[in-house]
N, C-alpha and C positions, 0 to 999 in steps of 0.2 A: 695275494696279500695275506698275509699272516692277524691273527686275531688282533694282538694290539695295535697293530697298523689300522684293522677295520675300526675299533674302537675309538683309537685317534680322529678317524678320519669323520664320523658321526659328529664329533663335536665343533669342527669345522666345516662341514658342509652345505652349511647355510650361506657360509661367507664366500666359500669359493663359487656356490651356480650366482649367489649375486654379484662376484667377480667379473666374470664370465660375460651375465648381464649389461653389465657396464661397458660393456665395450662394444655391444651389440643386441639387437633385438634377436632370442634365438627361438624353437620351439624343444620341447623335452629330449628327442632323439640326438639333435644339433647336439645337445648340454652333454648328452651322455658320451657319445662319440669323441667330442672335442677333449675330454675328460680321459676315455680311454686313449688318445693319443699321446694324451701326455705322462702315460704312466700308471694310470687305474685300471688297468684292466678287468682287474676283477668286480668292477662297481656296478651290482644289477641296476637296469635301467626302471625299475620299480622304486627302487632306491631317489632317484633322481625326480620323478612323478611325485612321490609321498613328500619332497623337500618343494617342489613346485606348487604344489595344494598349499602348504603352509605359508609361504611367502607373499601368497595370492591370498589367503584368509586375513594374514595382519597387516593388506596394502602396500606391501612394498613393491608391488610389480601392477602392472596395468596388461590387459590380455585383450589381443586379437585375433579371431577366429576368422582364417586366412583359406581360402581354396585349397586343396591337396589335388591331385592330378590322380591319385590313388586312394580311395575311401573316403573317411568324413573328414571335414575341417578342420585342419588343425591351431592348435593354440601356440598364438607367439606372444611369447615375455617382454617387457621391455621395463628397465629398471626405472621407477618415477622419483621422485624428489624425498619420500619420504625413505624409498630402498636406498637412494645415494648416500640418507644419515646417516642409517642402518650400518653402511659398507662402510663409510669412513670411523664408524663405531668398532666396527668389526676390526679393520688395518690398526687402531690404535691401540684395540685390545691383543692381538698379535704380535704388536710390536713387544708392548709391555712384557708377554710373555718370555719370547723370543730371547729377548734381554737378560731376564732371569733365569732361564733355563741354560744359557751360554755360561752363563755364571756359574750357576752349580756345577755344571761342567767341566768349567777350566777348575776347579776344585774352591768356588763358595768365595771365590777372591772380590 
């Protein structure tokens, strides 16, 4: 990924691991992995951890501390009522975007 791709991508990636969320209870590795298959490659998994803390300090995720078969417990996400605002906040603010940016685009029509 190229800088302003990385830069882009900071300012959406709240909305995409709560995406993510929404469709599933995962823990940080699942997020990252599932993330790089879809074309992130380059997105450290540090990355994904530092947006998981945050999402968990302003409640929008509820967290379960699950067995691992390999070291300590790990933590599973799972998006709550208040993250699903959050997300449907996020989709309208994207749209919005999206819209306008199409615009400028096709040349400001």
């Amino acid at each position: 990924m190229g800088k302003q791709t990385t830069e882009m991508l900071k300012g959406v990636l709240e909305g995409i691991v709560l995406a993510i969320l929404a469709a599933r209870p995962a823990y940080g590795y699942e997020i990252t992995a599932g993330l790089r298959d879809r074309g992130f490659v380059d997105l450290a998994e540090g990355t994904i951890y530092a947006v998981l803390i945050r999402i968990e300090q302003r409640g929008l995720v509820d967290v379960e501390k699950v067995p691992s078969e390999k070291g300590p417990p790990r933590k599973v996400y799972s998006l709550n009522a208040q993250g699903q605002e959050q997300l449907t906040e996020f989709w309208g603010t994207w749209s919005f975007l999206t819209e306008r940016l199409e615009q400028l685009r096709e040349g400001g029509k």
